[in-house]
N, CA, C, O and CB atoms as a CASP TS submission, in Angstrom:
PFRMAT TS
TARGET T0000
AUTHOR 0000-0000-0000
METHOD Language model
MODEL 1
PARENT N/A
ATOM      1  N   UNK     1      -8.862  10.336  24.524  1.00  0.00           N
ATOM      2  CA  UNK     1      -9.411  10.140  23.197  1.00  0.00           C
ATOM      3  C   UNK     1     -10.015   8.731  23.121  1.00  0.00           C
ATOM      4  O   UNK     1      -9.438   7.719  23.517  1.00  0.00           O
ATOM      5  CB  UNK     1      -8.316  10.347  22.103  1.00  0.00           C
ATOM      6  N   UNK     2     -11.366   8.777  22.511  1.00  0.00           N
ATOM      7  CA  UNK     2     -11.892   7.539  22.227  1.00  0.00           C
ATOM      8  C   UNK     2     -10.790   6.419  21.219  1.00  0.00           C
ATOM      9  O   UNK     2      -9.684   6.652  20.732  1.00  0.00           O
ATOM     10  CB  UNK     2     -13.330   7.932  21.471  1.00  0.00           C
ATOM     11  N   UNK     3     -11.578   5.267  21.183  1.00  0.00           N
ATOM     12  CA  UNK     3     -10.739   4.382  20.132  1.00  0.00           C
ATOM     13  C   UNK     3     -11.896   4.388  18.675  1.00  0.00           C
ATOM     14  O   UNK     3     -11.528   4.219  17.513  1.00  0.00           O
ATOM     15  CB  UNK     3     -10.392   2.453  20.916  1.00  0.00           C
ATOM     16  N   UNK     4     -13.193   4.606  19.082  1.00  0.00           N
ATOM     17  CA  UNK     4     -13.646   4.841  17.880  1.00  0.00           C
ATOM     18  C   UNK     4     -14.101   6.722  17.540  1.00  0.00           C
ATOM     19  O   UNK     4     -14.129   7.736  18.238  1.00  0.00           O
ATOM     20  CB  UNK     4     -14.928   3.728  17.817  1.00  0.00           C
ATOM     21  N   UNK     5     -14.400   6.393  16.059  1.00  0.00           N
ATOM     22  CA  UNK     5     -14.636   8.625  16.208  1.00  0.00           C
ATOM     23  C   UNK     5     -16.184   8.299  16.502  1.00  0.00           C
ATOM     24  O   UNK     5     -16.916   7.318  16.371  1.00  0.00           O
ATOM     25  CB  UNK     5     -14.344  10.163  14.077  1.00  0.00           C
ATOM     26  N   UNK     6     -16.324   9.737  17.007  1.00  0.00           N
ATOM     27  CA  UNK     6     -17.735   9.619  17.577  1.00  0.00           C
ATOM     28  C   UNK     6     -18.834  10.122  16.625  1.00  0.00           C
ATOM     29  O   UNK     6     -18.519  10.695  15.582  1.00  0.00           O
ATOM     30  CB  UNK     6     -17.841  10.430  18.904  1.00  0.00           C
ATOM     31  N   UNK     7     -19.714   9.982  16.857  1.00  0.00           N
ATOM     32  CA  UNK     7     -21.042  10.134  15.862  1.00  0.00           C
ATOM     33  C   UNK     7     -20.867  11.599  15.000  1.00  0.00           C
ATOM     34  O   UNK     7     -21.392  11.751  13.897  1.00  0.00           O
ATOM     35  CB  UNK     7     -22.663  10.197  16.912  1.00  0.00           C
ATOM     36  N   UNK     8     -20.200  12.459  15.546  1.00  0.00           N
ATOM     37  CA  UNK     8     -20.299  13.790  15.419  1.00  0.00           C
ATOM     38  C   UNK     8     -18.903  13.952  14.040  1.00  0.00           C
ATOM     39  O   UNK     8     -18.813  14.716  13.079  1.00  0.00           O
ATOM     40  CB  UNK     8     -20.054  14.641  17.184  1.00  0.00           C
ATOM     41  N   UNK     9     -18.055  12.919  14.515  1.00  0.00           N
ATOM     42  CA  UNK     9     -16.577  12.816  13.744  1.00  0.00           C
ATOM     43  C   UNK     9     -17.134  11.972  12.329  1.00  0.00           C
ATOM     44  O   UNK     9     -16.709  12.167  11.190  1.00  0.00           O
ATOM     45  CB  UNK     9     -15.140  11.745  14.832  1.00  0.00           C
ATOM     46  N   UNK    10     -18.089  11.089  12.689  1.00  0.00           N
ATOM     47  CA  UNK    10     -18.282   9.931  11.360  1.00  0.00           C
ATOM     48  C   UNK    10     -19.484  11.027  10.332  1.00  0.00           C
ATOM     49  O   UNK    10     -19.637  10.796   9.133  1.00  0.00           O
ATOM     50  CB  UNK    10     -19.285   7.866  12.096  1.00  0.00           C
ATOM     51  N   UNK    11     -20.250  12.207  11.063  1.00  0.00           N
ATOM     52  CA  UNK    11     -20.675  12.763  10.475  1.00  0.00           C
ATOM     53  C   UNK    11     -20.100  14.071   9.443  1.00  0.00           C
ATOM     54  O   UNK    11     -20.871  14.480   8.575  1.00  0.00           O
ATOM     55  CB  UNK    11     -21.341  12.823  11.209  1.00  0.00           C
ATOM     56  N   UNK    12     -18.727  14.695   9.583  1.00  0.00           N
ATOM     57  CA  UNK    12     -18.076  15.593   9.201  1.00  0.00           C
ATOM     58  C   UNK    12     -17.323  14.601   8.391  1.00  0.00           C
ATOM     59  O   UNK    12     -17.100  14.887   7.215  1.00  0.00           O
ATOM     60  CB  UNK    12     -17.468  16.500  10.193  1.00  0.00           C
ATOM     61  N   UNK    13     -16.873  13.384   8.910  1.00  0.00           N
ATOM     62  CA  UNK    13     -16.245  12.925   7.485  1.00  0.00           C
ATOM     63  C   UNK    13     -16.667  12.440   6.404  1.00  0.00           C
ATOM     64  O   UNK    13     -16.120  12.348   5.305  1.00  0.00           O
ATOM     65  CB  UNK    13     -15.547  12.182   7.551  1.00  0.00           C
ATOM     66  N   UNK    14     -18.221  11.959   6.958  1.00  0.00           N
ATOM     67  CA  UNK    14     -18.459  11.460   5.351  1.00  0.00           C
ATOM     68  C   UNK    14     -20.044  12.321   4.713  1.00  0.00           C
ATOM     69  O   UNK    14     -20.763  11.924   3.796  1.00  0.00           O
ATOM     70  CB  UNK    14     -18.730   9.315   5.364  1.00  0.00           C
ATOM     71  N   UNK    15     -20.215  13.540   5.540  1.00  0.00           N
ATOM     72  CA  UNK    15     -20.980  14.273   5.494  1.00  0.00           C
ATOM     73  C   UNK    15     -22.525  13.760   5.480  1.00  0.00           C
ATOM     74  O   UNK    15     -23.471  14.416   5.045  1.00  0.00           O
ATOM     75  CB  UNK    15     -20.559  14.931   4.588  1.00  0.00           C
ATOM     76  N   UNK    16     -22.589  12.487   6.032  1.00  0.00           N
ATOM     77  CA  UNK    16     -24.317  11.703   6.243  1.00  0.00           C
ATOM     78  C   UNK    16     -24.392  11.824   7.854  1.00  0.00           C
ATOM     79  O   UNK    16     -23.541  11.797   8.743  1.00  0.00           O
ATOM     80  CB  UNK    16     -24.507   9.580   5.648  1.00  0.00           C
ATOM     81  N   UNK    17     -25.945  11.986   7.825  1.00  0.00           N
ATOM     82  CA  UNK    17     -26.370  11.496   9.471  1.00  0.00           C
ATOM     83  C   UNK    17     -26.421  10.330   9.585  1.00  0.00           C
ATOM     84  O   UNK    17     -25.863   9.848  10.570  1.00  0.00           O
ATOM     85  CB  UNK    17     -27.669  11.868  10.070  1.00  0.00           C
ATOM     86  N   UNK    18     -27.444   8.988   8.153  1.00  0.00           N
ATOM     87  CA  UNK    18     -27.974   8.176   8.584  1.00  0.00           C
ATOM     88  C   UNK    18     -26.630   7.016   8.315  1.00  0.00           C
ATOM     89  O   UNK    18     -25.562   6.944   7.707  1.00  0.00           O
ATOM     90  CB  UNK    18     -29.420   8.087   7.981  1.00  0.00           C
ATOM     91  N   UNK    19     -27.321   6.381   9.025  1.00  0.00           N
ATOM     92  CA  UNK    19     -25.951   4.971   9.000  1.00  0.00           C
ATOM     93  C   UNK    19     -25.702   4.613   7.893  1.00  0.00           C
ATOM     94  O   UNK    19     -24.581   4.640   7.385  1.00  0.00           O
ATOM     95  CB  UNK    19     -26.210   3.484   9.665  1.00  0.00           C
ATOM     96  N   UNK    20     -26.784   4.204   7.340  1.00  0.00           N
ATOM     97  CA  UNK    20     -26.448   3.515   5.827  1.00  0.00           C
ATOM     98  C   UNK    20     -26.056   4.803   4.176  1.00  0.00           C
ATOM     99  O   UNK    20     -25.770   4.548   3.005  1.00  0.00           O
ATOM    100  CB  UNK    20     -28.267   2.449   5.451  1.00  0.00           C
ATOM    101  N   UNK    21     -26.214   5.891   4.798  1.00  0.00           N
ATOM    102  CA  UNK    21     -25.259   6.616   3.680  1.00  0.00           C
ATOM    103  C   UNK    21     -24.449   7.126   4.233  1.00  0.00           C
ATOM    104  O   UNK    21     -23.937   8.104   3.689  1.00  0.00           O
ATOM    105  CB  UNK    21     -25.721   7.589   2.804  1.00  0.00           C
ATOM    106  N   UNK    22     -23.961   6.693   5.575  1.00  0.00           N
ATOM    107  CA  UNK    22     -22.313   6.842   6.208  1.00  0.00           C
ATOM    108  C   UNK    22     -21.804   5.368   5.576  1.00  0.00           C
ATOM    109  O   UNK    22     -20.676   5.350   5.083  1.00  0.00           O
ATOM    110  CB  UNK    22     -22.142   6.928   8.369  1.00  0.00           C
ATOM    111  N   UNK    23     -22.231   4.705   5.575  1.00  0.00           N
ATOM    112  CA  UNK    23     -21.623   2.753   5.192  1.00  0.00           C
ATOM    113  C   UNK    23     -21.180   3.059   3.944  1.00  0.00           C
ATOM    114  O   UNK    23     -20.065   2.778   3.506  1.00  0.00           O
ATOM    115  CB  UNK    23     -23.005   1.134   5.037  1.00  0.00           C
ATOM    116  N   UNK    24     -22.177   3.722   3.284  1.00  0.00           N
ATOM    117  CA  UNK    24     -21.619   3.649   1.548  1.00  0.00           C
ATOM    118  C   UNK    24     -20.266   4.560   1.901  1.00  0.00           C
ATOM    119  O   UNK    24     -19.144   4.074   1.758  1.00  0.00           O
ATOM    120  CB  UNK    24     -22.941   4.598   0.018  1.00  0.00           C
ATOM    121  N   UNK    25     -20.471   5.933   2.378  1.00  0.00           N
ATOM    122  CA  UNK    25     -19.453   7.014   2.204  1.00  0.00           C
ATOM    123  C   UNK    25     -18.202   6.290   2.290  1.00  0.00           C
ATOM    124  O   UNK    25     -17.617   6.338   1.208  1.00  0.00           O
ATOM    125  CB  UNK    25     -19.532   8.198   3.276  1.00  0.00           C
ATOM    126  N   UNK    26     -17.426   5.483   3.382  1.00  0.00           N
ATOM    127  CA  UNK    26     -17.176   4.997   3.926  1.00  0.00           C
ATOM    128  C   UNK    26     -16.714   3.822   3.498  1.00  0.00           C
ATOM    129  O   UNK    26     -15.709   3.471   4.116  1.00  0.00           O
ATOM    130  CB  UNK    26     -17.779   5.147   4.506  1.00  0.00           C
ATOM    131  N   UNK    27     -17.061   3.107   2.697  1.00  0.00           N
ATOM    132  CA  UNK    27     -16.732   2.298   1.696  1.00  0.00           C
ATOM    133  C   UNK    27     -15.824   2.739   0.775  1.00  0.00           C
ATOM    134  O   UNK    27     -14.659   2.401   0.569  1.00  0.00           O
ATOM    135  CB  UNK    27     -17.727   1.954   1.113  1.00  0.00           C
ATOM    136  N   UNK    28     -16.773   3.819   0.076  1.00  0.00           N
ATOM    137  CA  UNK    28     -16.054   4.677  -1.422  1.00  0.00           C
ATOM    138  C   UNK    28     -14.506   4.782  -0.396  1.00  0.00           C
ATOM    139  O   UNK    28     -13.478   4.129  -0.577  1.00  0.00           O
ATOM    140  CB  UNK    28     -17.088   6.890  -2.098  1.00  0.00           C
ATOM    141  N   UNK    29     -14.706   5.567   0.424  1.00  0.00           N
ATOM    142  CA  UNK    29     -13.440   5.983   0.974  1.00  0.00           C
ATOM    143  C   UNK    29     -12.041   4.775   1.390  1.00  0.00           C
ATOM    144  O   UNK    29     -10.850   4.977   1.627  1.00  0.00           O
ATOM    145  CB  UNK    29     -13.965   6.732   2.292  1.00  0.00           C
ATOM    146  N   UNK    30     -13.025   3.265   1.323  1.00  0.00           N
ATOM    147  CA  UNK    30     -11.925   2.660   1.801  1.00  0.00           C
ATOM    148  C   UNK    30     -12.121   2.697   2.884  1.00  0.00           C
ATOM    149  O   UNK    30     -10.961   2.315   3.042  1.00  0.00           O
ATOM    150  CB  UNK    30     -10.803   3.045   1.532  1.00  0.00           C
ATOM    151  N   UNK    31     -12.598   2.819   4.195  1.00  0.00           N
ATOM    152  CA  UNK    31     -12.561   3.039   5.565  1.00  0.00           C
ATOM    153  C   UNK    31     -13.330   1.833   6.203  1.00  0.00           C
ATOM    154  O   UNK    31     -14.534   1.840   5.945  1.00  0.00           O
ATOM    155  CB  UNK    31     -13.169   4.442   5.925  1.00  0.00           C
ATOM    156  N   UNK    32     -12.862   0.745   7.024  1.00  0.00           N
ATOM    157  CA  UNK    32     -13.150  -0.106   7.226  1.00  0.00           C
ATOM    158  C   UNK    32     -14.258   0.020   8.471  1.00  0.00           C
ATOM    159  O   UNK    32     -13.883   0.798   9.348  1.00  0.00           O
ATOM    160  CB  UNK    32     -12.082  -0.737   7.238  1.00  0.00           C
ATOM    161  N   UNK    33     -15.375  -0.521   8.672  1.00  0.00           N
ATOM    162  CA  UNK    33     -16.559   0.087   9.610  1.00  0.00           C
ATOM    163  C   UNK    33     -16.775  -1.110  10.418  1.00  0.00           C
ATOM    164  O   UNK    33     -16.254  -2.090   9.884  1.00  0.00           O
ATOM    165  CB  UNK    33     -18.055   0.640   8.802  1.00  0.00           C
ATOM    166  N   UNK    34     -17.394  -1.386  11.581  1.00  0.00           N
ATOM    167  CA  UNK    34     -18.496  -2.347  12.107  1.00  0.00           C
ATOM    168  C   UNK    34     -19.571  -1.639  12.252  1.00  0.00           C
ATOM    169  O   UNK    34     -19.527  -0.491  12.693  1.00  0.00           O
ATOM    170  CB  UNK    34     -18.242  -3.040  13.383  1.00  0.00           C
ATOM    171  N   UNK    35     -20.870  -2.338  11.839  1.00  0.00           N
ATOM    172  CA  UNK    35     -22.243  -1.985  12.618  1.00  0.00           C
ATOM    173  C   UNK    35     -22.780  -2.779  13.421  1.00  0.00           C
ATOM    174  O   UNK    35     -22.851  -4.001  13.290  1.00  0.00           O
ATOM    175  CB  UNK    35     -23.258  -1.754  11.881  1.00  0.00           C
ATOM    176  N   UNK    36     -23.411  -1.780  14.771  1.00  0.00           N
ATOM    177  CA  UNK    36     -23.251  -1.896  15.928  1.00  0.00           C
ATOM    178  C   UNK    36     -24.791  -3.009  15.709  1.00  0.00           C
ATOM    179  O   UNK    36     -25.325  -3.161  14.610  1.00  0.00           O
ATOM    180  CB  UNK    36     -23.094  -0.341  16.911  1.00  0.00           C
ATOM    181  N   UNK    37     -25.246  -3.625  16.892  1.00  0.00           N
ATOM    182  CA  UNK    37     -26.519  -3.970  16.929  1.00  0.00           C
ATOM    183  C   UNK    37     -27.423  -2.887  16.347  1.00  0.00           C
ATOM    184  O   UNK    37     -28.104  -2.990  15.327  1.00  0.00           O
ATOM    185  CB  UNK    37     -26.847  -4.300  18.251  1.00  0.00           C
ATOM    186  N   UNK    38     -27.301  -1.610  17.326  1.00  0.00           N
ATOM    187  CA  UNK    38     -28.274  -0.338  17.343  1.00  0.00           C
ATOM    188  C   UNK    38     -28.697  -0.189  15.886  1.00  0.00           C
ATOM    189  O   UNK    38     -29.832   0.038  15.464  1.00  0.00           O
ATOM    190  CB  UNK    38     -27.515   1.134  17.910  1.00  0.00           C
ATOM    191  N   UNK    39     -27.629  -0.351  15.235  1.00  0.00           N
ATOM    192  CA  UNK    39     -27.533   0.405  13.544  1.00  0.00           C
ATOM    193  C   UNK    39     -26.484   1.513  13.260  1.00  0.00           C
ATOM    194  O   UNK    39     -26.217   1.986  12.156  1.00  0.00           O
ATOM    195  CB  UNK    39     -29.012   1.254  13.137  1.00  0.00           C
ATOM    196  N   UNK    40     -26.009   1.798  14.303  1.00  0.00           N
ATOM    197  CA  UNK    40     -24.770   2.500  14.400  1.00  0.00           C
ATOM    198  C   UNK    40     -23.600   1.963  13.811  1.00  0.00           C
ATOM    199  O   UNK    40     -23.635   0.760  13.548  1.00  0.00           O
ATOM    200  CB  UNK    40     -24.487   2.698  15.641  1.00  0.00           C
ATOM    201  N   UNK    41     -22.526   2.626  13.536  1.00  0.00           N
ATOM    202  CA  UNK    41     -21.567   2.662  12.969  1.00  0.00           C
ATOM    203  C   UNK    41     -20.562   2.809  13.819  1.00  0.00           C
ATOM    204  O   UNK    41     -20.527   3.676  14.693  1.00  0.00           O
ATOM    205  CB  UNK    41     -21.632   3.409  12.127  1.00  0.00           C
ATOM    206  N   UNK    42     -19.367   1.654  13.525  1.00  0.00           N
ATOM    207  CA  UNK    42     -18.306   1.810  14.351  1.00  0.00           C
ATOM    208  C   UNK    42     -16.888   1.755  13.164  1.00  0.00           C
ATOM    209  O   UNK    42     -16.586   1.056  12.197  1.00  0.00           O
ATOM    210  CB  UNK    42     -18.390   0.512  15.624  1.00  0.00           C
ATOM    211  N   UNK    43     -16.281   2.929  13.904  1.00  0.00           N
ATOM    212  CA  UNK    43     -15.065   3.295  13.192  1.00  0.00           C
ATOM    213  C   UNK    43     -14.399   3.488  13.906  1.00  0.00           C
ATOM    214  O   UNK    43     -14.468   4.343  14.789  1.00  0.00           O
ATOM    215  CB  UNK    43     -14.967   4.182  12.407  1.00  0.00           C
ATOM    216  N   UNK    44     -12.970   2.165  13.541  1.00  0.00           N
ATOM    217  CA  UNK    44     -11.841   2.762  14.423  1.00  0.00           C
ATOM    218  C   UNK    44     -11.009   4.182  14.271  1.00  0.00           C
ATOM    219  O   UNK    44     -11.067   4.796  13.206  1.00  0.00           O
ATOM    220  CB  UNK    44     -10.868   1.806  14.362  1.00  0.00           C
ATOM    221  N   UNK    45     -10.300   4.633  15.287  1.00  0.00           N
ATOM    222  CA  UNK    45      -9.487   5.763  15.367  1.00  0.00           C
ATOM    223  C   UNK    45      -8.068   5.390  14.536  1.00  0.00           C
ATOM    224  O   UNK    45      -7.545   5.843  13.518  1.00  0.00           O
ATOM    225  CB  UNK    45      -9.262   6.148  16.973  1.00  0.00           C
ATOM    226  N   UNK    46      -7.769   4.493  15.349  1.00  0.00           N
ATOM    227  CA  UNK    46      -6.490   3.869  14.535  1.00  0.00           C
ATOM    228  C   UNK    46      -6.810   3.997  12.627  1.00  0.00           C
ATOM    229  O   UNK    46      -6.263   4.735  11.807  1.00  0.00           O
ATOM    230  CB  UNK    46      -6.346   1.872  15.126  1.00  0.00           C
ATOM    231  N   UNK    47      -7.621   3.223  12.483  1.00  0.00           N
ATOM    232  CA  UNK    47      -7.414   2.408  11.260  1.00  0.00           C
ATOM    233  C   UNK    47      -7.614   4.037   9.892  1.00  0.00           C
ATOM    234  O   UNK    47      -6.970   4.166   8.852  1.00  0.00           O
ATOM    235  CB  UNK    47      -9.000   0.757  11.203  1.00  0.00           C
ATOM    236  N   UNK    48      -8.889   5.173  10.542  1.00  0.00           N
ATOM    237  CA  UNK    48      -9.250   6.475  10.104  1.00  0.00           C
ATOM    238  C   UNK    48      -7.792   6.612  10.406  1.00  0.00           C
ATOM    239  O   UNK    48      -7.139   6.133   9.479  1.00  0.00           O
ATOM    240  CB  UNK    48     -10.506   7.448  10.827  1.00  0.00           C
ATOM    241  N   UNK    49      -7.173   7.009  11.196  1.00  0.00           N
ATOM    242  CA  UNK    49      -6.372   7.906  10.960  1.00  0.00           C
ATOM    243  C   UNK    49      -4.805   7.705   9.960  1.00  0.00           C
ATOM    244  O   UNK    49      -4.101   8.601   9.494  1.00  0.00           O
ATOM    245  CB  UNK    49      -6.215   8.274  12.279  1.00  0.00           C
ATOM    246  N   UNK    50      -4.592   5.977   9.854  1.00  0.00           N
ATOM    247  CA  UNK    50      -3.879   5.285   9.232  1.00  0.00           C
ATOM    248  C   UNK    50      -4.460   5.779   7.472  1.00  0.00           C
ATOM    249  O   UNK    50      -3.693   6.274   6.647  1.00  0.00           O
ATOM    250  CB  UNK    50      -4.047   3.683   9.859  1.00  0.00           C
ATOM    251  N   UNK    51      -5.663   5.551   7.259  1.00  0.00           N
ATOM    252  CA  UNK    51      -6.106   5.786   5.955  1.00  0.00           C
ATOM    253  C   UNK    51      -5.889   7.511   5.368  1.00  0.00           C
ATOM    254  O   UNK    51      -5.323   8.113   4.455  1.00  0.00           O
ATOM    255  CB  UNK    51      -7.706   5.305   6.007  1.00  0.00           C
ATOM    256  N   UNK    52      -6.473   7.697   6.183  1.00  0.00           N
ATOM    257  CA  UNK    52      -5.835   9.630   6.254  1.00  0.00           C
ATOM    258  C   UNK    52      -4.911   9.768   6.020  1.00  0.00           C
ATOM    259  O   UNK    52      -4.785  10.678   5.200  1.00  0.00           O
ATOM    260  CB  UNK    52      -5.703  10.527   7.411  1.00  0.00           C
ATOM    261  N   UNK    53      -3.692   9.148   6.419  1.00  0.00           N
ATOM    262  CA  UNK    53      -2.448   9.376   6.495  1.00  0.00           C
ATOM    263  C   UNK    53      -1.540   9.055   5.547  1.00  0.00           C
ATOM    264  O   UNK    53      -0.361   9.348   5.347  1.00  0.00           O
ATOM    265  CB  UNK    53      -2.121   8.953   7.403  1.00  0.00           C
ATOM    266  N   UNK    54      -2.568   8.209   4.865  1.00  0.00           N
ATOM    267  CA  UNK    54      -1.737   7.108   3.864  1.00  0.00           C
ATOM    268  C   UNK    54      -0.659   6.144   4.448  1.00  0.00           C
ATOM    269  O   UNK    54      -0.028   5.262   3.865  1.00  0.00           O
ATOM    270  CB  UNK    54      -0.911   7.915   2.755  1.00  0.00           C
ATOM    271  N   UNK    55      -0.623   6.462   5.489  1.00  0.00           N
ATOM    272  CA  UNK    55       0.735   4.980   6.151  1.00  0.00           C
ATOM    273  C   UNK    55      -0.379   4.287   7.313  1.00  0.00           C
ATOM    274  O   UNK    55      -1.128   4.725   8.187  1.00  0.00           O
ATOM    275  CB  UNK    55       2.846   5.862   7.409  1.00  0.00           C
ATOM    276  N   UNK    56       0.040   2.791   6.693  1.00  0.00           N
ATOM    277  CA  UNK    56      -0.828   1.781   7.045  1.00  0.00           C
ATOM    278  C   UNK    56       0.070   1.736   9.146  1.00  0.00           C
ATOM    279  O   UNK    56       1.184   1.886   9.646  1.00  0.00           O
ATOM    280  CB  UNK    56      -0.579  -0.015   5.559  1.00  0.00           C
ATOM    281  N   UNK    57      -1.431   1.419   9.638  1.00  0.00           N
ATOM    282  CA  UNK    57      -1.564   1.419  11.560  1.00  0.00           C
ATOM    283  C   UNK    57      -0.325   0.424  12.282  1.00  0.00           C
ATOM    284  O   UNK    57       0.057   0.504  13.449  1.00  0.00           O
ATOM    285  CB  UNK    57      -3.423   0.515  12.185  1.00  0.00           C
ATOM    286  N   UNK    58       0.292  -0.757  10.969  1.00  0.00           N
ATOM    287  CA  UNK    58       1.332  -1.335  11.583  1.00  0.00           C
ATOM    288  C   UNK    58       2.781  -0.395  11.317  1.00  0.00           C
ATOM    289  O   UNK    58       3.728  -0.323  12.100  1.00  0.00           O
ATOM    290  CB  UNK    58       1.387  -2.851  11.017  1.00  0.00           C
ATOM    291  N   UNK    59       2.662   0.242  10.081  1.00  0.00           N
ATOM    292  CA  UNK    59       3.847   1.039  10.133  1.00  0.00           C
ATOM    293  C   UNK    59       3.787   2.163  10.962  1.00  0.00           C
ATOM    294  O   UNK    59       4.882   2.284  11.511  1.00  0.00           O
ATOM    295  CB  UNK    59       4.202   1.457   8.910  1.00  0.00           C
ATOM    296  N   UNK    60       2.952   3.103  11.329  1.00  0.00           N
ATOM    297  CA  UNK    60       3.060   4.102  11.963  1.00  0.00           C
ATOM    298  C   UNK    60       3.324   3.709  13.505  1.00  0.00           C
ATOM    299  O   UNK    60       3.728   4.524  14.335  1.00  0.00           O
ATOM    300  CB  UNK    60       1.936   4.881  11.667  1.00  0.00           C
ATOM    301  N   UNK    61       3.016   2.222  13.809  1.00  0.00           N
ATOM    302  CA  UNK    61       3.168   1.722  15.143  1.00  0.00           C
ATOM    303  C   UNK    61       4.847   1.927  15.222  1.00  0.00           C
ATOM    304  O   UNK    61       5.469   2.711  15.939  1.00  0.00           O
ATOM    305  CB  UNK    61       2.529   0.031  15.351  1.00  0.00           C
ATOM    306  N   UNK    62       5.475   0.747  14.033  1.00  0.00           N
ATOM    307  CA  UNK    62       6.926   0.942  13.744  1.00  0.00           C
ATOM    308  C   UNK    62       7.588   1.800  13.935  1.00  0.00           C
ATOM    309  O   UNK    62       8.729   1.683  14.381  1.00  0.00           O
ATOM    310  CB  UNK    62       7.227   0.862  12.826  1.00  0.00           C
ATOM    311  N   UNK    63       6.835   3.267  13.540  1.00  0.00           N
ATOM    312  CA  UNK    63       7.558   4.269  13.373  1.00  0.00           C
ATOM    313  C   UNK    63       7.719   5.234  14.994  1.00  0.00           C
ATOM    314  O   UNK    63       8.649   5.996  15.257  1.00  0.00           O
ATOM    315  CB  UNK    63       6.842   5.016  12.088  1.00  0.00           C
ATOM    316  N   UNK    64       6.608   4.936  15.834  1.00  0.00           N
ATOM    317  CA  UNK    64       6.670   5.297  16.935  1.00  0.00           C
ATOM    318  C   UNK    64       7.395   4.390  17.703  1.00  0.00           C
ATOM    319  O   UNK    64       7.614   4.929  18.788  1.00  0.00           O
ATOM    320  CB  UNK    64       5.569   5.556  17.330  1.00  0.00           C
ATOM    321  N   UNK    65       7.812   3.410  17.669  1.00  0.00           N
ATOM    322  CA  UNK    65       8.557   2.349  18.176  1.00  0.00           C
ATOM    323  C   UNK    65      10.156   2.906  17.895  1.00  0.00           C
ATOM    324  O   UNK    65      11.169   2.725  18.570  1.00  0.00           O
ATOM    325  CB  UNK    65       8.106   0.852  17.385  1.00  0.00           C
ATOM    326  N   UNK    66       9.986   3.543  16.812  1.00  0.00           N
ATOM    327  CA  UNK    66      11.551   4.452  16.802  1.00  0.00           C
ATOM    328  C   UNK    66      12.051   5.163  17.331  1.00  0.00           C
ATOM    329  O   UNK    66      13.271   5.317  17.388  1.00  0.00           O
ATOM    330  CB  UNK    66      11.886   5.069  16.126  1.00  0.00           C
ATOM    331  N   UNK    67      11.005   5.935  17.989  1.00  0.00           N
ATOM    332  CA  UNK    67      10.819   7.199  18.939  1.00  0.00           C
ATOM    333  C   UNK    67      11.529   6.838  20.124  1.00  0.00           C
ATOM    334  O   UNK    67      11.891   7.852  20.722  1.00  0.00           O
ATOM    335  CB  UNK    67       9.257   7.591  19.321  1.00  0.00           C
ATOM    336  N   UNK    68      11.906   5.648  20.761  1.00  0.00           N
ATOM    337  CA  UNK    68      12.276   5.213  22.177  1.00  0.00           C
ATOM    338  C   UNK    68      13.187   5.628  22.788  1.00  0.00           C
ATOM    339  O   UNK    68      14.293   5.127  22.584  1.00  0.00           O
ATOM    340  CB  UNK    68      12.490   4.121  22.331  1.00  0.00           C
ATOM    341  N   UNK    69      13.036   6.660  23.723  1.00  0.00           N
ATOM    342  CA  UNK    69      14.182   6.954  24.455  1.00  0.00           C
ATOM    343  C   UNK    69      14.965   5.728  24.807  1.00  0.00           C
ATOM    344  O   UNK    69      14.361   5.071  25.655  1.00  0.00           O
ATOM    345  CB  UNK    69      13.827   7.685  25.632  1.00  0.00           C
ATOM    346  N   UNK    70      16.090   5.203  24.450  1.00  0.00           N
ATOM    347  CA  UNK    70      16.762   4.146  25.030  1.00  0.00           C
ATOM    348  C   UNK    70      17.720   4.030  25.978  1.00  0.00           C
ATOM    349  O   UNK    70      18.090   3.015  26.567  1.00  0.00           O
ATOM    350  CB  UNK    70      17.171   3.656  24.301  1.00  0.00           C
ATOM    351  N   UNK    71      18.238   5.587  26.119  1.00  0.00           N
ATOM    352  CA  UNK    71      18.742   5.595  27.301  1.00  0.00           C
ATOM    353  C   UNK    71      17.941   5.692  28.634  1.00  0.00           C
ATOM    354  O   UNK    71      18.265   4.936  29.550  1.00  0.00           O
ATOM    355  CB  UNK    71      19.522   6.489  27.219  1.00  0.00           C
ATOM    356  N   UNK    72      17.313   6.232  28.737  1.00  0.00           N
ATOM    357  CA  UNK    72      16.149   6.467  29.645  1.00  0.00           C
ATOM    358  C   UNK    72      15.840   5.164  30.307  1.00  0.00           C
ATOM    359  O   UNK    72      15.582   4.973  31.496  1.00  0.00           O
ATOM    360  CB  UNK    72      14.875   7.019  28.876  1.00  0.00           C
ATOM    361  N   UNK    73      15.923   4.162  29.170  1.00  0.00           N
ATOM    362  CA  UNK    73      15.218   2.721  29.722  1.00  0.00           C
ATOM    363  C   UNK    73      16.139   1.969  30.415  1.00  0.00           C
ATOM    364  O   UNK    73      16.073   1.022  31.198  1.00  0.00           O
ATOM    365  CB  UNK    73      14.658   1.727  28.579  1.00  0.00           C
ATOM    366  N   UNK    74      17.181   2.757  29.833  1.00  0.00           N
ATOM    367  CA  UNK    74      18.763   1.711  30.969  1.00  0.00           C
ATOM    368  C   UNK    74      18.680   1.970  32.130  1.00  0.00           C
ATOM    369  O   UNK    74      19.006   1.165  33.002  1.00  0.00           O
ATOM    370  CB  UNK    74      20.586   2.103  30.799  1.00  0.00           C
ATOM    371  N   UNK    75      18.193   3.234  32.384  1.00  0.00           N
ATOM    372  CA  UNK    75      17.895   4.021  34.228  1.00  0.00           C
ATOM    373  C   UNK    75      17.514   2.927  34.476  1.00  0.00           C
ATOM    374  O   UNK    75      17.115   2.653  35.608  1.00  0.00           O
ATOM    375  CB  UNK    75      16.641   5.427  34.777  1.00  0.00           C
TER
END
């Protein structure tokens, strides 16, 4: 899996082709962007899927950090 969504992903979510009425969409939504030199749009995976989720990318880190097999790691 990429780290950003791809052109095809930034287009189903905010239902624009062109960059700049993906920027607005994208905004409204709260979704934090870079634009590229090209004029492209860069969206992280992390940060989309944190906003989606409603639990912010440092807690869901936390929360997989819970997940740790700890016995496993004593092997």
């Amino acid at each position: 899996m990429t780290i950003c969504l791809s052109p095809k992903e930034l287009k189903e979510l905010t239902g624009h082709v062109r960059s700049d009425a993906q920027v607005k969409e994208l905004c409204h939504m709260g979704i934090e962007h870079k634009i590229r030199r090209d004029g492209t749009v860069a969206v992280s995976r992390d940060h989309y899927e944190a906003v989606m989720s409603g639990v912010p990318a440092n807690k869901r880190k936390a929360q997989n950090d819970d997940k740790v097999n700890w016995e496993a790691a004593r092997a």
